[in-house]
N, C-alpha and C positions, 0 to 999 in steps of 0.2 A: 745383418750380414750373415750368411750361412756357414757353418761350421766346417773349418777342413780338417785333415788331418794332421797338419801342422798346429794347428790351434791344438788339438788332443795331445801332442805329442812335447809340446810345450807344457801344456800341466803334466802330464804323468811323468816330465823329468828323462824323456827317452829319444829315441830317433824318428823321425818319419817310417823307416822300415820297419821299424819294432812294433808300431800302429798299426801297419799296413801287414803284418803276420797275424796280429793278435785278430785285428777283426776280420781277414777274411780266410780263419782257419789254416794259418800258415807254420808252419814246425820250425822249430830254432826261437823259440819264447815261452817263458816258465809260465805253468797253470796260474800261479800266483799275480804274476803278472798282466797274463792274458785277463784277469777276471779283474783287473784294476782299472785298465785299459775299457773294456767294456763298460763298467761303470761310467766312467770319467764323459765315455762317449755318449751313454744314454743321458746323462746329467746336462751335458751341453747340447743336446737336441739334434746328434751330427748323423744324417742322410746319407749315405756314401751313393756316387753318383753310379748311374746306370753304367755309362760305357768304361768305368772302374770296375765295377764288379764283371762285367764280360770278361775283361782282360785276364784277369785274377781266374776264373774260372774257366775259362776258354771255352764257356757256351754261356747262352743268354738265358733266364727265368720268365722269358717274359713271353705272351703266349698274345698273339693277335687275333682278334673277333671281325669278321668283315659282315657287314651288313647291306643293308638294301635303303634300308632307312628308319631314321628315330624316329618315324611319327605312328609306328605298332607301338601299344600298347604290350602286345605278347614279346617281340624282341625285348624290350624295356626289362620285363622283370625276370628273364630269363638270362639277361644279360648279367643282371644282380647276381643272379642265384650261382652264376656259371664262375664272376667275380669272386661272391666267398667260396665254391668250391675247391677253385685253383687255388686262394690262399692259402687254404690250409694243408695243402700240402706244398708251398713255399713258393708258388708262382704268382705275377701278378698278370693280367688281362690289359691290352689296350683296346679298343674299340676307332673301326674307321669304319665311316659309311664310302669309302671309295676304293681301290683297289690301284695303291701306291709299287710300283713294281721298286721304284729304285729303291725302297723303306723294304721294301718282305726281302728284295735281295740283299740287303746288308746283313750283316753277323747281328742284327737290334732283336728279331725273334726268333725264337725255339720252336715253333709250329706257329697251325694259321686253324682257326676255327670259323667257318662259310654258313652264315647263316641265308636265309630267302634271297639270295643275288638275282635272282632270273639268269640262271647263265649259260651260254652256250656253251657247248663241247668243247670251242677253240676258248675261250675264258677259263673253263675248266681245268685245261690240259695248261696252261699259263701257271695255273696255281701248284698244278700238282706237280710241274718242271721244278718249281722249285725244292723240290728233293728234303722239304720236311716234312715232318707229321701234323699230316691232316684230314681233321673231321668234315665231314660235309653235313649238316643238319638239315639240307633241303638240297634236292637238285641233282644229287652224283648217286647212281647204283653202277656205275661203271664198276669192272673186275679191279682195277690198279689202288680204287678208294675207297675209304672208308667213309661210312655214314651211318647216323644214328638218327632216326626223322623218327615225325608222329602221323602214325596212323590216318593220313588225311580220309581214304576211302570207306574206312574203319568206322568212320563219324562222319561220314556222308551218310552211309547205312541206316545210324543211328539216330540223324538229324530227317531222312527221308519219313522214316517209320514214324516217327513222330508228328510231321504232318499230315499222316494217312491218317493217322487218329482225328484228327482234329474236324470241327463243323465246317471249317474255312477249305474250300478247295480249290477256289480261283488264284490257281498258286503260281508266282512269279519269282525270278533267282534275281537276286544282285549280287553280280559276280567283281572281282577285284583286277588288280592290274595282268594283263597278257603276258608278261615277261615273269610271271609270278609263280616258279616251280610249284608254292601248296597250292596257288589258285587252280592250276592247270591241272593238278591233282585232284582238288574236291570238284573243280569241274566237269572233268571225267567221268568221275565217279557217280556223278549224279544224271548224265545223261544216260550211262550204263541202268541206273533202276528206273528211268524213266519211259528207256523205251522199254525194258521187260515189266515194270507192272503200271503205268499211265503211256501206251501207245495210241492211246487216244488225241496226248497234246503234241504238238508240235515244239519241241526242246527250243529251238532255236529262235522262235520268236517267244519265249519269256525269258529270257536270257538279257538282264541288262547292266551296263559297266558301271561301278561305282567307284572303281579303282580302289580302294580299301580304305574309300575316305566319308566322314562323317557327313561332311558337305555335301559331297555329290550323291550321294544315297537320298538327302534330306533332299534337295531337289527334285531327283527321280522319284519320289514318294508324292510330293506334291502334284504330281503329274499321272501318277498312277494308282493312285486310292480309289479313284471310282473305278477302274478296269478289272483291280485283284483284291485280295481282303489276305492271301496268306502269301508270307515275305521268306523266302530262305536269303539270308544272309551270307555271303560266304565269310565273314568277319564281323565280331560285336560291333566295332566302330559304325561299319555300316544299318545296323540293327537299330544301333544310336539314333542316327539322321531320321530315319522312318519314325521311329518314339516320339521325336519332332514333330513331325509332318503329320503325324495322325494327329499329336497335341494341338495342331492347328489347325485341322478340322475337324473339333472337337470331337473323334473317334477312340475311343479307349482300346489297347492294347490289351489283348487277352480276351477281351470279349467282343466287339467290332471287328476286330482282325487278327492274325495270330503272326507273331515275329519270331524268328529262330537268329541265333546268331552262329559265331566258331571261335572258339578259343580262350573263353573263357577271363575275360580280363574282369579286373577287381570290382569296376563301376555295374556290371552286370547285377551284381547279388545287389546294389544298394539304388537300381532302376527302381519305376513303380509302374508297374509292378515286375519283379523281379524278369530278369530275359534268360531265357531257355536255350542253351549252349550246349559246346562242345569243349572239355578239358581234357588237360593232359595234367599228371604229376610233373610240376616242373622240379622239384626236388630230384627225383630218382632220374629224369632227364639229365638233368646239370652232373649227377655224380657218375651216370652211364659214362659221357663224355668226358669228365676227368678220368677217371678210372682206364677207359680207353685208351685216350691221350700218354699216359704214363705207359703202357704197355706198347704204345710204338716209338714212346721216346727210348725205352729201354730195349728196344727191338723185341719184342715178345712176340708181337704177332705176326705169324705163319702165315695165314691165309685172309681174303678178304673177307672184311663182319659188315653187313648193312642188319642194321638192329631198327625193329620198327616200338616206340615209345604206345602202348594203346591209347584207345578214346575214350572217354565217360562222356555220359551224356547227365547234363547238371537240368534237368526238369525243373522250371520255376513256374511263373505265371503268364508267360507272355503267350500261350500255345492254348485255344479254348478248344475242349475235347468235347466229341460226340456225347 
């Protein structure tokens, strides 16, 4: 059974209110006492409940992540990173892959943090009505919001240059879901240097959907080994499926054909042979955003910030050069 305050208040010999000062910083309870009380509370394992500590404080700690979905590897550990960031400075993070109006309108959060939603304008502007503080991490360069994204074009650049090196020319895209702010971004991005330095191809027919999944990429690879030998990936996941699809027609990556991916997720470094991506610091990302985050929760900031995160590009083996 979980601890209340009456349980606490019953051993340290005191009132319910005398509980209810000491732990949630309340005056009219001696130092001596408050640190009894404490004790007695950590000893018994006692949680004080969410919509108690609002009331007590007449604002929430609690800071909401909206997503597109848990099956990125990049959301995943960005979502961690962004978790212990807020912790430590005293907030906790919930995570929804849906976009609950009656939940963000209640007094439950203190801002909303929007990661790859695909959103429209009229989605946008829903969130942003809601009159707290928030980030946008993909999607919003509107004047009224803020955002802090990565570099997608940035590492297009750097993922293009990289195939221009390479002996593989018959180069084809697997691109990610339509509704997908970074997709639409590094898609962009890559038509833009393809018609200024390969106006020779035609962009739009090597352009194919894998929606940012392992599966459909590994299909589409099965289908297209004999027509191209070089893969830009718009996502590792996708880069994945093709590793696949060549292992199954016994073609080796890196030297039969050359794969790029985007975003750098963990299983990259530990492929064989390692996959040739696009990173970001997700450290100095997650504490941009908190850091940010506090400065609108404390009204600091003046004017609108879209802060762009840069790109590295992680060179491993999957890329066989000239």
């Amino acid at each position: 059974m979980r601890t209340n305050i009456k349980d606490i208040a019953k051993a340290a010999g005191v009132s319910t209110a005398t509980v209810s000062y000491a732990l949630n910083g309340g005056t009219g309870v001696s130092e001596a006492t408050r640190k009894k009380i404490q004790k007695i509370a950590r000893t018994m394992n006692y949680t004080p409940f969410l919509s108690a500590q609002i009331l007590v404080r007449q604002s929430s700690q609690l800071v909401c992540a909206l997503v597109d979905s848990y099956e990125t590897d990049t959301n995943n550990d960005l979502l961690q990173i962004l978790e212990e960031q807020f912790q430590k400075v005293g907030y906790q993070m919930l995570t929804t892959s849906q976009v609950l109006p009656e939940l963000q309108q209640s007094d439950l959060f203190s801002g909303i943090i929007v990661l790859d939603l695909g959103l429209t304008n009229k989605r946008r502007q829903q969130i942003l009505a809601l009159n707290r503080p928030t980030i946008f991490l993909a999607g919003a360069t509107a004047e009224q919001s803020m955002s802090i994204m990565t570099d997608n074009a940035g590492g297009m650049q750097l993922i293009f240059a990289e195939m221009q090196r390479s002996v593989h020319q018959r180069v084809c895209i697997i691109a990610g879901r339509k509704a997908s702010y970074n997709n639409t971004q590094r898609l962009t991005a890559l038509r833009e240097l393809f018609a200024a330095q390969r106006p020779d191809i035609n962009f739009d027919e090597i352009v194919y959907p894998g929606y940012f999944s392992s599966q459909k990429a590994y299909q589409l690879g099965q289908k297209l080994m004999d027509q191209y030998d070089a893969f830009i990936c718009l996502n590792d996941a996708m880069a994945f499926g093709i590793y696949r699809a060549a292992f199954e027609r016994g073609l080796t990556v890196g030297q039969d054909l050359s794969v790029t991916g985007f975003d750098d997720v963990l299983m990259g470094a530990f492929a064989l042979p390692g996959l040739t991506t696009v990173g970001f610091n997700h450290q100095k990302w997650a504490k941009a955003v908190v850091d940010q985050y506090l400065q609108l929760q404390n009204e600091e900031v003046t004017t609108t910030i879209h802060q762009l995160i840069p790109a590295e590009l992680i060179s491993r083996g999957s890329v066989r050069q000239s």
